[in-house]
C-alpha positions as CSV (number, residue, x, y, z in Angstrom):
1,X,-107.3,-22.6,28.9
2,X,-105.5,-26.0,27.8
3,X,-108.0,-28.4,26.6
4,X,-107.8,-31.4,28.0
5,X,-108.3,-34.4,25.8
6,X,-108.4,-38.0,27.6
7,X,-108.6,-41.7,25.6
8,X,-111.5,-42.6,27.1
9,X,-113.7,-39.7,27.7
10,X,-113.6,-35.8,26.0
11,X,-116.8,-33.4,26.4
12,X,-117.5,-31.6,23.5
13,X,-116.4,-27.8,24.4
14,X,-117.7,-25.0,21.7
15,X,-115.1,-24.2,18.7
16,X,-113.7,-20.4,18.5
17,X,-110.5,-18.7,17.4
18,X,-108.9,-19.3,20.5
19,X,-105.3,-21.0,20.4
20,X,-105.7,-24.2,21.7
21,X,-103.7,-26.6,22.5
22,X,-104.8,-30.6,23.8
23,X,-102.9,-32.0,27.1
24,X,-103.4,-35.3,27.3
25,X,-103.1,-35.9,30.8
26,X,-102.3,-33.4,33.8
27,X,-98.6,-34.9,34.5
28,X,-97.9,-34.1,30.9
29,X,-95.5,-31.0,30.7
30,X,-96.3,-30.8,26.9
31,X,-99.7,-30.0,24.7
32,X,-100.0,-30.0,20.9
33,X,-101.5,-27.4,18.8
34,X,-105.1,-28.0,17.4
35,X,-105.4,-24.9,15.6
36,X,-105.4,-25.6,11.7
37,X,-102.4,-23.7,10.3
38,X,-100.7,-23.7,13.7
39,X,-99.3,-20.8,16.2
40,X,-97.1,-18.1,15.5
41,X,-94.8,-17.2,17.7
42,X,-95.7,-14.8,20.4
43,X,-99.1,-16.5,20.5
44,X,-100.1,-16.6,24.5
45,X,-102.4,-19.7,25.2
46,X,-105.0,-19.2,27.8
47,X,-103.5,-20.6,31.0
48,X,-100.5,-21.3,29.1
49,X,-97.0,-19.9,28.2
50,X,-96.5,-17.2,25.2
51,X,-95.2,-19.5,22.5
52,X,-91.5,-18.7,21.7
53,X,-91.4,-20.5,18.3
54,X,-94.3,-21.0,15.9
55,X,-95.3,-24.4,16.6
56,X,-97.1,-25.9,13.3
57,X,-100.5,-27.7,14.0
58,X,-100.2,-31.1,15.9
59,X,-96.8,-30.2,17.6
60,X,-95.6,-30.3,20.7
61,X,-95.1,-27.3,22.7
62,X,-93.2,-27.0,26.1
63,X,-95.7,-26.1,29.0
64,X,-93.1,-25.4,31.5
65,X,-89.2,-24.8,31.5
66,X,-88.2,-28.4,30.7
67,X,-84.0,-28.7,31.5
68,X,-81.7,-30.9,29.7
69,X,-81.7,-34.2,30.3
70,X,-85.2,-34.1,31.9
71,X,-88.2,-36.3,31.1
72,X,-90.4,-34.9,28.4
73,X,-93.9,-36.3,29.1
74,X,-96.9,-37.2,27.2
75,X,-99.8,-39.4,27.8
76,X,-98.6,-39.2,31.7
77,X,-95.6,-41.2,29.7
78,X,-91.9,-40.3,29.3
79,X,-92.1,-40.3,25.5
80,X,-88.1,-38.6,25.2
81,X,-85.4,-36.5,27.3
82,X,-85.2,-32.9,26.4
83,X,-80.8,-32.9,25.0
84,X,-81.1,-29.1,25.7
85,X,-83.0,-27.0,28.0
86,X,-86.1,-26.2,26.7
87,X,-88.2,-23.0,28.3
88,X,-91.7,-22.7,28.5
89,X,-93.4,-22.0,24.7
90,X,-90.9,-24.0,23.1
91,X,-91.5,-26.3,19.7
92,X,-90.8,-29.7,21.1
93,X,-90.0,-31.7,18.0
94,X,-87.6,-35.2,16.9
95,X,-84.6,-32.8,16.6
96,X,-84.9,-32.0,20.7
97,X,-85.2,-35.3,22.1
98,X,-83.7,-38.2,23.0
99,X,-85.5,-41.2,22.6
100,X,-86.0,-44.2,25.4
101,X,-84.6,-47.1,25.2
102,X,-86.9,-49.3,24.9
103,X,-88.5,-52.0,27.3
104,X,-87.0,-55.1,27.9
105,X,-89.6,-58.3,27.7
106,X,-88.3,-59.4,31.2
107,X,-90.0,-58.8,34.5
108,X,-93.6,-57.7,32.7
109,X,-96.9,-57.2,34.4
110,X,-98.5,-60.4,32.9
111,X,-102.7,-60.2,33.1
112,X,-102.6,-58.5,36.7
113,X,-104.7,-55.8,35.7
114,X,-107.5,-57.6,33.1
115,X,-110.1,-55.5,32.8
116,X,-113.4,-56.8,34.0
117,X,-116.0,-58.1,31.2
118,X,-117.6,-55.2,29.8
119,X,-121.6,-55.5,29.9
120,X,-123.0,-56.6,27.0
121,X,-124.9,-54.7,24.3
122,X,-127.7,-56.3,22.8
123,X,-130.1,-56.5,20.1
124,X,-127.9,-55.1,17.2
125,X,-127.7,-57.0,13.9
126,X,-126.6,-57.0,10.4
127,X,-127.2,-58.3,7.0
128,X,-124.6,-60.3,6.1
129,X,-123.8,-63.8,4.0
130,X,-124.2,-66.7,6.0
131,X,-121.6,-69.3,5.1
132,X,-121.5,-73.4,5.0
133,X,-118.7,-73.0,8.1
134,X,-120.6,-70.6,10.3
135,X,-118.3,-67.3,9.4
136,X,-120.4,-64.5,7.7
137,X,-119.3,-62.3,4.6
138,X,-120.1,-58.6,4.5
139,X,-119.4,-59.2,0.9
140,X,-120.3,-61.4,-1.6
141,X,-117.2,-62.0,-3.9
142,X,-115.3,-64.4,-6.1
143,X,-112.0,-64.4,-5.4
144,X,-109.2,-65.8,-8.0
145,X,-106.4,-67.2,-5.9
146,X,-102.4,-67.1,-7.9
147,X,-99.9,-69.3,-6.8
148,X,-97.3,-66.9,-8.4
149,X,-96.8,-63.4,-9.6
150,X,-95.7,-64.8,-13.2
151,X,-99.8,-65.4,-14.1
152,X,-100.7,-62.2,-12.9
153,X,-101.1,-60.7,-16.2
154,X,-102.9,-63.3,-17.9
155,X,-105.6,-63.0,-14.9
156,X,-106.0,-59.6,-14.7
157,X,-107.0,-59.7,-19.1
158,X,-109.4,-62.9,-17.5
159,X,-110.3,-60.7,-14.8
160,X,-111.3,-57.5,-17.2
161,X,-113.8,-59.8,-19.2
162,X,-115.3,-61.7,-16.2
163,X,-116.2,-58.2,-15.2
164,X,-117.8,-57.0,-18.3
165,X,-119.2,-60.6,-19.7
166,X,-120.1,-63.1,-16.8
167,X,-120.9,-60.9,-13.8
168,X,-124.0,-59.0,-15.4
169,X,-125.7,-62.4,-15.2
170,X,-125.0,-62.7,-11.5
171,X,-126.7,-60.2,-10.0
172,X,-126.2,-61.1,-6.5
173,X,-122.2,-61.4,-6.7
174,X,-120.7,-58.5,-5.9
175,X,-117.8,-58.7,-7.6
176,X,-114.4,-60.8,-8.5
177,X,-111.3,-60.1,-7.0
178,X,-107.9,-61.3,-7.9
179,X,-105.2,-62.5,-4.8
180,X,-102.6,-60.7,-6.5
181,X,-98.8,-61.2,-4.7
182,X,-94.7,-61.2,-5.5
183,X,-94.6,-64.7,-3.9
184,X,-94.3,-68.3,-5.4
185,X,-91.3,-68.6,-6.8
186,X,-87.6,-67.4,-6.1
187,X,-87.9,-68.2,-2.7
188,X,-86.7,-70.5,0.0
189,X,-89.8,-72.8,-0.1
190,X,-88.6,-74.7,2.8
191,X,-87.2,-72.5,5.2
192,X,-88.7,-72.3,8.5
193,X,-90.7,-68.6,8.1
194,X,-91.9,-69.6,4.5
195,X,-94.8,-70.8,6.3
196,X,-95.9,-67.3,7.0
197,X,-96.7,-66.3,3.6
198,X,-98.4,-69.7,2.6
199,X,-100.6,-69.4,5.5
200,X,-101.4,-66.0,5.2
201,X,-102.4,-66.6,0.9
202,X,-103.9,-69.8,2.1
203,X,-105.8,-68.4,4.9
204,X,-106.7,-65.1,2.9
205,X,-108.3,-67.6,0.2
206,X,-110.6,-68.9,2.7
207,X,-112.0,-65.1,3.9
208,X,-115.7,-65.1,5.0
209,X,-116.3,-62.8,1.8
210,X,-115.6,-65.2,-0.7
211,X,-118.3,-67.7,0.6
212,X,-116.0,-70.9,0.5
213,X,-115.1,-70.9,-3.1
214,X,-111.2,-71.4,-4.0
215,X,-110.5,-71.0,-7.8
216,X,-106.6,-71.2,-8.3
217,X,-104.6,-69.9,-11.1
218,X,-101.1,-71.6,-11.3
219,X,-98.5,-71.1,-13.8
220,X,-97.0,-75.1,-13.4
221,X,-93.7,-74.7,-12.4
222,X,-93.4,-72.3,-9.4
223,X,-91.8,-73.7,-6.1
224,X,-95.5,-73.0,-4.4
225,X,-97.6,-75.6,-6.4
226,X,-101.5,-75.8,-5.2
227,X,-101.6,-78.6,-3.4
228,X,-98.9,-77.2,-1.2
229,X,-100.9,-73.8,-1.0
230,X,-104.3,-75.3,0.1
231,X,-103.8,-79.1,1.3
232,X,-107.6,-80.9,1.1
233,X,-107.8,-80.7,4.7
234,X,-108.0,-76.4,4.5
235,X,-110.6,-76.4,1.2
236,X,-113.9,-74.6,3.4
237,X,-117.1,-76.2,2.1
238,X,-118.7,-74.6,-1.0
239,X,-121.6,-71.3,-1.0
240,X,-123.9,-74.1,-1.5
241,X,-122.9,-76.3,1.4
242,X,-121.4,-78.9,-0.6
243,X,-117.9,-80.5,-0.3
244,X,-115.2,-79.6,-2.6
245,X,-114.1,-83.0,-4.4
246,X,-110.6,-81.1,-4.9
247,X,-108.7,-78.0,-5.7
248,X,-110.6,-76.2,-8.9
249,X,-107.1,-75.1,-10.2
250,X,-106.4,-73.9,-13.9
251,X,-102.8,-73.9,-14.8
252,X,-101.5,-72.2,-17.8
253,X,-98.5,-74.7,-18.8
254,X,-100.8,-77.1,-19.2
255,X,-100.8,-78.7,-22.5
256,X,-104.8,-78.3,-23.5
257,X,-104.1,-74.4,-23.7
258,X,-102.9,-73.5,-27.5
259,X,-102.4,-69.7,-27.2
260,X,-103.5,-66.6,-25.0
261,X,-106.6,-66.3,-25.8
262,X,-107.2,-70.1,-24.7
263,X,-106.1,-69.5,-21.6
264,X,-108.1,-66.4,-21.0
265,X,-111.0,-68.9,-21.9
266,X,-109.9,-71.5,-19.6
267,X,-110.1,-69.3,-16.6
268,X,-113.5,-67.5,-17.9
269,X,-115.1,-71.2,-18.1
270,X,-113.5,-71.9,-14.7
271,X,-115.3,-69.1,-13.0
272,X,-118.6,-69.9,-14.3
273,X,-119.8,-72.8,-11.3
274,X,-118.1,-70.4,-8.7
275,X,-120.0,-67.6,-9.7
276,X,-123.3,-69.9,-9.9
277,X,-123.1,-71.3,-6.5
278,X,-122.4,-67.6,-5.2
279,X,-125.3,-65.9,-6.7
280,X,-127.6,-68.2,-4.5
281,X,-126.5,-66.4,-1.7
282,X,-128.8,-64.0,0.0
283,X,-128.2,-61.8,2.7
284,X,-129.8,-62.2,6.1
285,X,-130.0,-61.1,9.5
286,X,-127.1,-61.6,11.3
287,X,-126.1,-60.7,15.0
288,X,-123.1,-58.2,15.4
289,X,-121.3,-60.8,16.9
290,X,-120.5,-62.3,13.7
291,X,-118.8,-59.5,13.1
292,X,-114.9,-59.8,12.7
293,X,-113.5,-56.0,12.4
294,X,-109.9,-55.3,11.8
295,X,-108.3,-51.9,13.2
296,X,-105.4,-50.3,11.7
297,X,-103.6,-46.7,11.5
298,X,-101.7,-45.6,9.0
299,X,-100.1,-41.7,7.6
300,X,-100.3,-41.1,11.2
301,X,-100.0,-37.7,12.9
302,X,-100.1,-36.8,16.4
303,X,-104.0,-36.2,16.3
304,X,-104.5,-39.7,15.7
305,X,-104.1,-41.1,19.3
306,X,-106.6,-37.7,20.3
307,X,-109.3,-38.1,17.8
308,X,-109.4,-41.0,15.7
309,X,-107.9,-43.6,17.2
310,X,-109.8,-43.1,20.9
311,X,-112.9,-42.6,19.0
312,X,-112.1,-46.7,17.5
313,X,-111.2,-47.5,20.6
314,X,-114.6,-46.3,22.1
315,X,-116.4,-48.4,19.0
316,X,-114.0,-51.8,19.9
317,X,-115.4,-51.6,23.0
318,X,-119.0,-51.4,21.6
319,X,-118.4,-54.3,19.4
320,X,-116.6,-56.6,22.1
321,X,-119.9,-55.8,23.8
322,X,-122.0,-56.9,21.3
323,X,-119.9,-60.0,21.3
324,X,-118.2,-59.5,17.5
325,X,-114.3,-60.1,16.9
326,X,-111.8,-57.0,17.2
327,X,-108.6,-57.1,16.0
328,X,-105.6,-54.4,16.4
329,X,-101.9,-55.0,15.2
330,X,-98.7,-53.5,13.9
331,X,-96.1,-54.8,16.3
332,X,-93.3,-52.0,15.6
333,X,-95.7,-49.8,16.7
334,X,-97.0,-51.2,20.0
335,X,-93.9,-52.4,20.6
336,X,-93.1,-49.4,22.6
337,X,-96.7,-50.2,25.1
338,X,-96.0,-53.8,25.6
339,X,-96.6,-53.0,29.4
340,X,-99.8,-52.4,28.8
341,X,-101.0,-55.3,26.5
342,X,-99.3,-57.9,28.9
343,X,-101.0,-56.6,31.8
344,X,-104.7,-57.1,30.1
345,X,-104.4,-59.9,28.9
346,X,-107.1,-62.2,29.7
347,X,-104.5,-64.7,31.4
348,X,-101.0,-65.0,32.0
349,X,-101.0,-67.5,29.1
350,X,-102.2,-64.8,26.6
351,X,-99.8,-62.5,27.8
352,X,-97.3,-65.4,27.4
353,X,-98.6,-65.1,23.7
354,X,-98.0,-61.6,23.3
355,X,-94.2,-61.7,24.8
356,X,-93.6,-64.3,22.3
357,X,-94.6,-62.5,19.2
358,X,-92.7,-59.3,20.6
359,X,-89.5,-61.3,20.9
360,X,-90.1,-63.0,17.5
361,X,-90.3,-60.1,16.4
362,X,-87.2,-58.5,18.2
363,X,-85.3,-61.4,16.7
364,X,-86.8,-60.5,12.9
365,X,-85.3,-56.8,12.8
366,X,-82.0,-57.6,14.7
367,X,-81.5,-60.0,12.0
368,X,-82.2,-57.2,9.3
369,X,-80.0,-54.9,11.3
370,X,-83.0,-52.9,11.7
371,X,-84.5,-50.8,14.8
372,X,-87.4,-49.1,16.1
373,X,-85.8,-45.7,15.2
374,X,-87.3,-46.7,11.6
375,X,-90.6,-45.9,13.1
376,X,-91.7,-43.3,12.9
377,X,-91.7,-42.1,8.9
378,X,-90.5,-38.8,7.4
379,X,-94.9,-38.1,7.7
380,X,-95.4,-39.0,11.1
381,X,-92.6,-36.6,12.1
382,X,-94.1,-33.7,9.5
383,X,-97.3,-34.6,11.8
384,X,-96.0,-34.5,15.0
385,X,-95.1,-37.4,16.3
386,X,-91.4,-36.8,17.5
387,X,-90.9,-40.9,18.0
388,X,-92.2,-44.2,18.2
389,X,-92.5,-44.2,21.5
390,X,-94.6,-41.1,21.2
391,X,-96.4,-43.1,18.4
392,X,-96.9,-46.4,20.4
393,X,-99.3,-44.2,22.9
394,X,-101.8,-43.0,20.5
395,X,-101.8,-45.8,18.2
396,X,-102.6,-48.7,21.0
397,X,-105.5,-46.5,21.9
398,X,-107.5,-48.1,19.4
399,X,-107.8,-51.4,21.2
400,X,-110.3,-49.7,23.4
401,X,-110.1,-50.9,27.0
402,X,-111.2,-54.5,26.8
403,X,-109.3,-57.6,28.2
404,X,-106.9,-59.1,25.4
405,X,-108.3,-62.7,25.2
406,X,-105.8,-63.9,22.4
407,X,-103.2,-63.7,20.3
408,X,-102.6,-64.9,16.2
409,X,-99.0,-65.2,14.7
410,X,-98.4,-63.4,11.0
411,X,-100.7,-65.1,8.6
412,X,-102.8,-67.3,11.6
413,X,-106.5,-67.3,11.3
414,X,-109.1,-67.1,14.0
415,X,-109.9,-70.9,13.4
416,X,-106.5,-71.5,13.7
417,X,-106.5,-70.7,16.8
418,X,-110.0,-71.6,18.2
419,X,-110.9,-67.9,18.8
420,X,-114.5,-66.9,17.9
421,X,-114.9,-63.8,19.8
422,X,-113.2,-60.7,22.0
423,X,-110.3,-58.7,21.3
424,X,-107.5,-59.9,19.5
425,X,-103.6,-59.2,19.2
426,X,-102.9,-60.1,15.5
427,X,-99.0,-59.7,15.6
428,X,-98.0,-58.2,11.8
429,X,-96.0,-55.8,10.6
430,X,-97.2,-51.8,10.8
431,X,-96.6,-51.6,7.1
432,X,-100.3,-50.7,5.6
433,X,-100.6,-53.5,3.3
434,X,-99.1,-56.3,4.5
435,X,-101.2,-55.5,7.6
436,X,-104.1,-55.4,5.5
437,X,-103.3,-59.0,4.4
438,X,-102.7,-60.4,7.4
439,X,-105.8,-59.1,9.1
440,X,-107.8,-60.6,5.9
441,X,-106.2,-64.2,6.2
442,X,-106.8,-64.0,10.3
443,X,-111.1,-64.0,9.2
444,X,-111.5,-60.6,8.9
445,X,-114.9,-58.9,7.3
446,X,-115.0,-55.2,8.0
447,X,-111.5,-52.8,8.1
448,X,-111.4,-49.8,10.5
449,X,-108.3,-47.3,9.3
450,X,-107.5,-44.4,10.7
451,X,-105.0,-41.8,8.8
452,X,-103.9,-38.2,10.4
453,X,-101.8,-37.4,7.1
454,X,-104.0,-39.0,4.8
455,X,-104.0,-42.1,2.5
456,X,-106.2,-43.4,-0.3
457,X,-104.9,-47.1,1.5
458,X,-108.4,-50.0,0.1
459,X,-108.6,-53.3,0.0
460,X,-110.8,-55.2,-2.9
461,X,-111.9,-58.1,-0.5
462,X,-113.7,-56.1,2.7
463,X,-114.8,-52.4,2.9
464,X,-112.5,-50.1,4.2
465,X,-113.9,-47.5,6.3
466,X,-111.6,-44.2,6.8
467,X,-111.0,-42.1,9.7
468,X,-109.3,-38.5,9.3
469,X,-107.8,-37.6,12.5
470,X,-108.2,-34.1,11.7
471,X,-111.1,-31.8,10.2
472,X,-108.6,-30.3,7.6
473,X,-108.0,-33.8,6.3
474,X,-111.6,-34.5,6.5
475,X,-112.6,-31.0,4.4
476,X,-109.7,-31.9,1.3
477,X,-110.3,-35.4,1.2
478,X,-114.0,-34.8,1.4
479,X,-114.6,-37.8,-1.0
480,X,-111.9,-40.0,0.6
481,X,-112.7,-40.1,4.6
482,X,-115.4,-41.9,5.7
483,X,-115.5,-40.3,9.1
484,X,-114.6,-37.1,10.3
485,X,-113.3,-37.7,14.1
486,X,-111.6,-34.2,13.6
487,X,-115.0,-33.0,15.0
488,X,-113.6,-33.8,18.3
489,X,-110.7,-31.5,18.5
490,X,-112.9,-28.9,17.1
491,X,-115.0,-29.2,20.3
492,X,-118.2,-30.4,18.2
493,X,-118.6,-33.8,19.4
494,X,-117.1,-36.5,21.6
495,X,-115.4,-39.5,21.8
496,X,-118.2,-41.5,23.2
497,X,-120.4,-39.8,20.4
498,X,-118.1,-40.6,17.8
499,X,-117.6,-44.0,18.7
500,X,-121.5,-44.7,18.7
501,X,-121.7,-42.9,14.9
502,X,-119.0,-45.0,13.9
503,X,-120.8,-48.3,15.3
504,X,-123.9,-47.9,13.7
505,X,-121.6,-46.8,10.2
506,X,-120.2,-50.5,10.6
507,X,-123.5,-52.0,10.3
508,X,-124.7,-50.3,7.6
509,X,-121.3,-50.3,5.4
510,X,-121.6,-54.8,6.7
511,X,-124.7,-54.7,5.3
512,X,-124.7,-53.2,2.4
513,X,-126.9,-50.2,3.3
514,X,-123.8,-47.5,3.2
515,X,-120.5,-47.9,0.4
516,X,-117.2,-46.5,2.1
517,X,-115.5,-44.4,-0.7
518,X,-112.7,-46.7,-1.3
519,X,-115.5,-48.7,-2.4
520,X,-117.1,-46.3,-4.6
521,X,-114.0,-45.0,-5.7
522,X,-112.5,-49.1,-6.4
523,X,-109.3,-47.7,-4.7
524,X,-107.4,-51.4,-4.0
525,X,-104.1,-52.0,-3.2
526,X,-102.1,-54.8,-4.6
527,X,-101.4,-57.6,-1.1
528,X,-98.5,-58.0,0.2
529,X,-97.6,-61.2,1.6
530,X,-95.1,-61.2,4.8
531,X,-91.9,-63.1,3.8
532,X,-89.4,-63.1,6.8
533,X,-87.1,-65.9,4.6
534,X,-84.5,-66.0,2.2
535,X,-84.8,-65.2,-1.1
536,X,-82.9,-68.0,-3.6
């Protein structure tokens, strides 16, 4: 029989040799193929049609005679038209569809259909840093913000004896990170969108892990100078409560610095009261409300809006409950769903919000002559995923079913914006890292990412924990992936259970309890900072 697989709720059903395939709802007139290696040809499915092609794992296959020109659905959704007839047991891949066009932002359902509040869940807690603001870190680090890529070699020799000479002595910090980006200088400074990458380095600098201490590295000369970058109105108050007298910045064309090595010294001295006033932090019980999670998918296949991304969806929904911060992203991606994110939105004014970064948005690729069609990648296809309105399905999933309750611009922050709890629309980019970055300068302390094809995707400033969509990924990549929501496909567990083991996985990798192996394995990836402006 044809396994059926829903977003919200799958029962586990006992693994054997059997072909499967997973219909995600029953107006879907296509399935696609769990088994690992997928069908041959010739390959009857219980209560299905004899395959007519061999149909590679996480493809689509054609349930019933589908003619040209008709709707090809999945997710109860018209995700393509068929641009030949397709019979029963027929691969249904990119090269026989047609793609929608896409929704227009007019006439949209806005916040008719908000969820009610979910009931709460109590009594769960974490160890985390408490800071001066209120915010809590799940790490304790030191970060070393640039104002330019031109010093980013001098800080990495700096960071490379911090390291090895002054963190020994701090026992409690966890370690020094460097806000490494390609911004600064060669830019139009003063252009209307530079304000989104000076936010979003501004905002990053001020991340509950790095216990409101800003240490600045500047060359001298760039276009983004310091006290453009952090004005004294945005410097957070110190790890030891105290109030910054001004911006600690070190800047290499200074005349006091004879040489290399005295700059390397410079920056090594500079560290030293940052790393002091860290190392009095302790950890302490926290509620999971001070929780701020970011959820992202990446290398996805067409698994990921079955296993992993439901099974995030199911834990967003725990950790709305428990009153933390949840936020989900990647406009080119949910782009394609808009319908569905105006409609839950808390009010019409949120959905208001999320129309407004949708357009923006719209307005940002016309301008670069771009279009969805981009999305998907060469990967997503290779995995299944046929478009990105195919895509859009399985990768809103992950906002779980709670009502949207607000919306931050590229390179916002939570406090920005007056938003301490709920679920969150971050508007960014679905590129991997410059999603990363903006999620980190919005306040976020803990990263969800779920990968189908597989990534080794980190972050230095909050764990990272990883999600393989499938058990294949989960069994090469044993010492990659976190989590193993394969296990649901395989019939071995369920969303709901996945979700819960995923939950309690947050609180011990935000305490400190559990490493995620991007932490183990130091696998970081350089930020990049969103710059929708001219170049000069």
């Amino acid at each position: 029989m044809l396994t059926s697989t829903k977003p919200s709720t799958t029962t586990a059903v006992p693994l054997t040799d059997t072909p499967r395939a997973i219909r995600m709802h029953a107006n879907d007139n296509v399935a696609i193929v769990a088994n690992q290696g997928g069908l041959s040809a010739g390959t009857q499915l219980p209560d299905g049609p004899q395959l007519l092609d061999r149909v590679p794992q996480a493809h689509k296959v054609a349930l019933a005679d589908i003619r040209e020109g008709a709707e090809v659905r999945r997710y109860n959704v018209t995700i393509g038209y068929a641009n030949r007839d397709l019979p029963a047991g027929s691969w249904v891949n990119e090269n026989v569809l047609t793609m929608p066009a896409a929704r227009t932002l007019d006439d949209l359902p806005m916040a008719d259909q908000t969820p009610a509040p979910l009931p709460p869940l109590d009594g769960y807690t974490f160890e985390g840093y408490r800071n001066a603001d209120g915010s809590v870190g799940t790490r304790n680090l030191l970060a070393i913000t640039t104002t330019v890529q031109c010093v980013a070699g001098v800080v990495d020799h700096a960071l490379q004896r911090i390291r090895a000479e002054l963190l020994p002595r701090y026992p409690n910090v966890d370690g020094v990170v460097v806000l490494e980006h390609g911004y600064g200088c060669g830019v139009a400074i003063d252009a209307p969108d530079a304000v989104v990458p000076i936010r979003t380095l501004r905002n990053i600098s001020r991340n509950p892990n790095f216990g409101g201490e800003v240490m600045i590295v500047s060359l001298g000369c760039e276009k983004l100078q310091p006290e453009r970058l952090m004005p004294s109105n945005s410097i957070p108050i110190q790890a030891d409560g105290s109030l910054s007298q001004g911006l600690d910045v070190m800047r290499l064309q200074d005349d006091e610095h004879i040489g290399f090595q005295a700059m390397i010294e410079a920056i090594l001295a500079q560290a030293v009261p940052h790393l002091e006033r860290l190392n009095g932090r302790q950890r302490e019980t926290c509620p999971a409300s001070d929780l701020v999670v970011g959820v992202q998918c990446g290398g996805s296949d067409a698994f990921s809006g079955v296993t992993a991304n439901p099974t995030v969806g199911f834990c967003s929904d725990l950790l709305v409950r428990a009153g933390a911060t949840v936020m989900f992203s990647e406009t080119t991606e949910v782009r394609d769903s808009v319908e569905q994110l105006t409609k839950r939105a808390e009010t019409p004014a949120v959905a208001e919000d999320i129309v407004r970064e949708m357009a923006w948005y719209d307005a940002y690729l016309q301008r670069g002559q771009a279009d969805r069609s981009a999305n998907t990648s060469p990967g997503n296809k290779k995995g299944g995923l046929s478009n990105i309105v195919e895509k859009a399905m399985g990768s809103v999933i992950k906002s779980g079913s709670a009502a949207i309750n607000g919306v931050l611009s590229p390179g916002e922050s939570l406090r920005d914006r007056g938003i301490k709890q709920g679920l969150v629309y971050a508007a960014t980019p679905a590129s991997d890292f410059i999603c990363g970055a903006l999620q980190l300068a919005a306040g976020m302390n803990l990263h969800i990412f779920t990968t189908g094809r597989g990534t080794p995707y980190g972050l230095a400033e909050v764990p990272v924990v990883k999600v393989a969509t499938r058990t294949d990924l989960a069994r090469r990549w044993h010492d990659l992936m976190d989590v193993n929501a394969g296990r649901i496909a395989d019939g071995e567990a369920s969303i709901e259970e996945m979700g819960w083991e995923m939950f309690h996985l947050l609180l011990d990798v935000a305490s400190g309890r559990k490493q995620t192996w991007a932490e183990r394995w130091k696998l970081h990836n350089a930020l990049v900072l969103f710059n929708p402006g001219p170049v000069t």
